[in-house]
C-alpha positions as CSV (number, residue, x, y, z in Angstrom):
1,X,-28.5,-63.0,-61.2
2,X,-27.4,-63.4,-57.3
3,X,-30.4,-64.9,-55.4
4,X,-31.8,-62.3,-52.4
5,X,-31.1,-63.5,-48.9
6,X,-33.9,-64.3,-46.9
7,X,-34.8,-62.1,-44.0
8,X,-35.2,-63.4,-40.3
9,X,-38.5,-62.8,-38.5
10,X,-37.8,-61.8,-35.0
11,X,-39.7,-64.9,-34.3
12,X,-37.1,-67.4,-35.8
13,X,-34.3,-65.8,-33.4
14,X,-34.0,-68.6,-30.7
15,X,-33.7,-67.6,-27.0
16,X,-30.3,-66.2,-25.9
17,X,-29.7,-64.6,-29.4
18,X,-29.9,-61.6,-30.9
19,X,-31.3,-60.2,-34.6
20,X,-28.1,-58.6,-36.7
21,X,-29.7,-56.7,-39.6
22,X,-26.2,-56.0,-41.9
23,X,-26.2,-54.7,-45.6
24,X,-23.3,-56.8,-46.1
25,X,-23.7,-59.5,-45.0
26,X,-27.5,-59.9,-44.3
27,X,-30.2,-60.8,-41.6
28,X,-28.5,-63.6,-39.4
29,X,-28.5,-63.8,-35.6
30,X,-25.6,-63.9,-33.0
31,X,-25.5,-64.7,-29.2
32,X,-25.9,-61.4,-27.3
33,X,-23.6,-59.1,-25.9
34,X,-22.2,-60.6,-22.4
35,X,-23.0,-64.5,-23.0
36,X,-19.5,-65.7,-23.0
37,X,-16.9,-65.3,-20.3
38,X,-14.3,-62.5,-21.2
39,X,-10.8,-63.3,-21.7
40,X,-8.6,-63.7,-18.8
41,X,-6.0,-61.2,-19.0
42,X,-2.4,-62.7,-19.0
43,X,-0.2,-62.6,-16.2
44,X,2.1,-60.0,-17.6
45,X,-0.9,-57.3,-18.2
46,X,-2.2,-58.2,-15.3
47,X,0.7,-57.2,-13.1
48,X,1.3,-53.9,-15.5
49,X,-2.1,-52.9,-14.3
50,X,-1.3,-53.2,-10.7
51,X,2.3,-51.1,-11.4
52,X,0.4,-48.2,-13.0
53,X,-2.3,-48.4,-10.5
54,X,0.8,-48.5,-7.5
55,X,2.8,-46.0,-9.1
56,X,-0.6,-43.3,-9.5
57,X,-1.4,-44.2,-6.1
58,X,2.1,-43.1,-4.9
59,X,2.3,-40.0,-7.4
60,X,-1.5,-38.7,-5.5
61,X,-0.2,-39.9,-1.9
62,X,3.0,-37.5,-2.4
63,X,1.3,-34.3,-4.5
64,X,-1.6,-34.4,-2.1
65,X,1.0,-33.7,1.0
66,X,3.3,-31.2,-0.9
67,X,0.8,-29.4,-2.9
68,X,-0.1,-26.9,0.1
69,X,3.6,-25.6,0.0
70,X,3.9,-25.1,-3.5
71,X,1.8,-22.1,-3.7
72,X,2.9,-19.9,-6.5
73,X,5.2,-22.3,-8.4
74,X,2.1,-24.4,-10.0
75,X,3.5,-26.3,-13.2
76,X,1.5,-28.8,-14.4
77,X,4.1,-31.2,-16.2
78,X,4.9,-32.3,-12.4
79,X,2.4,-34.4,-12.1
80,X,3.7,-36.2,-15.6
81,X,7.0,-35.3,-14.3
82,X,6.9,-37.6,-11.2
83,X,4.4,-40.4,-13.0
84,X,6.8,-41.3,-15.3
85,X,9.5,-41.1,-12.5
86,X,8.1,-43.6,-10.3
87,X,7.3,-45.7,-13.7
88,X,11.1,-46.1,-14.3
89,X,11.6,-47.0,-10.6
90,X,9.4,-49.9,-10.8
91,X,10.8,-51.2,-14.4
92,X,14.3,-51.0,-12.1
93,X,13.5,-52.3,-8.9
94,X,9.9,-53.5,-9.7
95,X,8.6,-51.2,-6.8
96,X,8.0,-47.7,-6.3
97,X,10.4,-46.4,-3.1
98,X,10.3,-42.9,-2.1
99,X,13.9,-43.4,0.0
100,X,15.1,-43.8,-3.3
101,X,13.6,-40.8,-4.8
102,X,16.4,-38.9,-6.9
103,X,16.6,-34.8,-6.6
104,X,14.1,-33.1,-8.8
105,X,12.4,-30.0,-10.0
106,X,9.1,-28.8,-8.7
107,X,9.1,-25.9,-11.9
108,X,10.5,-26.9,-15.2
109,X,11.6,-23.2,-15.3
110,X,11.7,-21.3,-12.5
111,X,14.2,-23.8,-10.1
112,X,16.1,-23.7,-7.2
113,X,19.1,-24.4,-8.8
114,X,19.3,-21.6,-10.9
115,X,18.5,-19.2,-7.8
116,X,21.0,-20.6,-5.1
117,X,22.4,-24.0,-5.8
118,X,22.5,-26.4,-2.3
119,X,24.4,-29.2,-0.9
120,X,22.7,-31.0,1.8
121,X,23.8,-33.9,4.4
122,X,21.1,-36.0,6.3
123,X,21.8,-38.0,9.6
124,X,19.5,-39.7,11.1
125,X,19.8,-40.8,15.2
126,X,17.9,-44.1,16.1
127,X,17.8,-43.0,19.9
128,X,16.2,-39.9,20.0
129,X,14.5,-40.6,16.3
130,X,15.7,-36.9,15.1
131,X,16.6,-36.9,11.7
132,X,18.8,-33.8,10.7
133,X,19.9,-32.2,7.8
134,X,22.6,-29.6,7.0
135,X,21.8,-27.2,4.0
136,X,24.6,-25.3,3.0
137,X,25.6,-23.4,-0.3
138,X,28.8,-21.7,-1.5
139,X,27.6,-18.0,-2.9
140,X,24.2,-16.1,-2.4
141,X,21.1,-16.4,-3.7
142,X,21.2,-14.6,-7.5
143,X,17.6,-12.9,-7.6
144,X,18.5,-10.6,-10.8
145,X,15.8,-7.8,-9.5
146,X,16.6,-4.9,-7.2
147,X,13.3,-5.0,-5.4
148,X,14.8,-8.1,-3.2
149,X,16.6,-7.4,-0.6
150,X,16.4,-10.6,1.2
151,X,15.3,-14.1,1.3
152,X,13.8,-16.7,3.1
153,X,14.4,-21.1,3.1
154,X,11.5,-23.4,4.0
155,X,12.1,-27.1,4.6
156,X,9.2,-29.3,3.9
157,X,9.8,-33.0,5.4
158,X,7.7,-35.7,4.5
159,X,7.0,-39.2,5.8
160,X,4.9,-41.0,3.3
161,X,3.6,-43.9,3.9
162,X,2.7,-46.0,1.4
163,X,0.5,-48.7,2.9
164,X,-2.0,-46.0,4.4
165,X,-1.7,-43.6,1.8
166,X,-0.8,-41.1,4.3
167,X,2.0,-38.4,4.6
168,X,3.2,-36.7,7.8
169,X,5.1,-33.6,7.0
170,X,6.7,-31.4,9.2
171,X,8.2,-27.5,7.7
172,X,11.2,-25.9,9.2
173,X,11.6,-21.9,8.2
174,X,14.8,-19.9,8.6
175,X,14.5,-16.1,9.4
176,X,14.5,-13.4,6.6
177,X,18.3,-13.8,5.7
178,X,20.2,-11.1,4.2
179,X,21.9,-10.6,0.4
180,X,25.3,-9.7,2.3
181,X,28.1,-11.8,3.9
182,X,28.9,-15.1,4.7
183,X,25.7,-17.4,5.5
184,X,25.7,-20.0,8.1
185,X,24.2,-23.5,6.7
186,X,20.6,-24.2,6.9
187,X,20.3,-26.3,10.2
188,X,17.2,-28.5,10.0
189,X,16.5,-30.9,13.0
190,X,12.7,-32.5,13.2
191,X,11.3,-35.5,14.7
192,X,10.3,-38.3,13.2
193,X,6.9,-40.2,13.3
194,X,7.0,-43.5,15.3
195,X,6.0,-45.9,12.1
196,X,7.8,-43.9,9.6
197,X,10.9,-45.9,7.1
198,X,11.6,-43.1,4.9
199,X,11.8,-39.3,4.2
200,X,11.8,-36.8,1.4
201,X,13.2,-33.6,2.1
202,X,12.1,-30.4,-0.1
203,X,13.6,-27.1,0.4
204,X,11.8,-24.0,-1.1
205,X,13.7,-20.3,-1.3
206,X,11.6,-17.3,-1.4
207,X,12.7,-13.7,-2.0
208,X,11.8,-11.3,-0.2
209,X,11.8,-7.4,-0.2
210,X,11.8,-5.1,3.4
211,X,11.0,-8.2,5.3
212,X,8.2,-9.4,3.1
213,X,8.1,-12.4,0.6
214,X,8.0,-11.3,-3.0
215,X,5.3,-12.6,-4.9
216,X,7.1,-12.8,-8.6
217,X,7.4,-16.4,-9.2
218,X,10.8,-15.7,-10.6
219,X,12.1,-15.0,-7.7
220,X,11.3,-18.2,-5.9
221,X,11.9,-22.3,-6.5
222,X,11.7,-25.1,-5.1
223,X,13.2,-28.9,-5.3
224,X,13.5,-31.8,-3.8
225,X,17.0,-32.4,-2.3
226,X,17.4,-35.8,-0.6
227,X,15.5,-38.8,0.5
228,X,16.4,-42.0,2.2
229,X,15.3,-44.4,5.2
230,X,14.7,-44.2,8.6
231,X,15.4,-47.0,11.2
232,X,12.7,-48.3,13.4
């Protein structure tokens, strides 16, 4: 016959330990919760956790400043999307660097790409601090829907800046263009802020019908197109 185990009177438990009460494997006592030190973490872990924490810092600094202009192209996989882009950059480079931000998607279905496809060229004079950029494109703008007659481009700079967690951006709008003839390249000349070292460039195309934007979402996208540095 196994013998019974003795039970602990809360009295017997010496200061700085605790009463366990356990089925399995009796009454005993154990130092409480929080007497020991925790483990240092190791230095790899610890600088993972400063990469995930740099990386959702720079994803927030960037949606927070383009989120105003993506008004009826919400997708939520960009936030995902762009997380696990700037994740990649810093297993590359070991740093997140939006100059070296590669052309993507704002809407993994309605794009820009499929509605008028771009090329774009960026110059950037250190004199006057204008950086410029030349949008042009090959054919017209394929809406698919009768209703448009016409569309419009917006070009949404930005100037992040990663130490502040701050964003300048500046927006550039052509007129209502046409669906007929030859268009003339998207000219896009702005200023740039006195401590800025990069820019992303976003250009959005909206359809339009008698001189008014149309509000299908399949008749807009929006992307960015280039991104690179500034000298100061």
């Amino acid at each position: 016959m196994s013998k019974a185990r003795p039970e602990i009177s809360l009295s017997d438990v010496p200061p700085g330990m605790t009463l366990v009460r356990s089925r399995a494997y009796g009454d005993h006592v154990r130092a409480k919760r929080g007497t020991y030190k925790k483990a240092r973490l190791n230095a790899a872990l610890k600088k993972g956790t400063v990469l995930i924490r740099e990386a959702n810092a720079a994803a927030k600094l960037f949606k927070d400043a383009i989120d105003p202009y993506r008004k009826g192209l919400i997708d939520k996989s960009l936030w995902p999307n762009l997380l696990s882009m700037l994740r990649r950059q810093q297993t590359k480079t070991g740093i997140v660097d939006f100059s070296q931000l590669k052309p993507f998607e704002f809407h993994t279905r309605y794009t820009l790409h499929k509605l008028l496809p771009v090329q774009v060229v960026t110059s950037y004079h250190d004199k006057t601090r204008i950086l410029r950029a030349v949008i042009s494109y090959e054919g017209l703008p394929h809406f698919g829907q009768s209703r448009v007659d016409s569309y419009k481009l917006s070009a949404i700079v930005l100037f992040p800046d990663l130490k502040k967690r701050t964003a300048n951006t500046v927006v550039k709008e052509s007129t209502v263009l046409p669906l007929e003839g030859k268009q003339a390249p998207f000219d896009v000349a702005v200023s740039v802020p006195g401590k800025a070292d990069c820019f992303i460039l976003c250009l959005r195309i909206d359809g339009c019908s008698k001189g008014k934007v149309n509000h299908t979402i399949a008749t807009r996208g929006m992307a960015v197109i280039a991104a690179g540095t500034v000298s100061r």
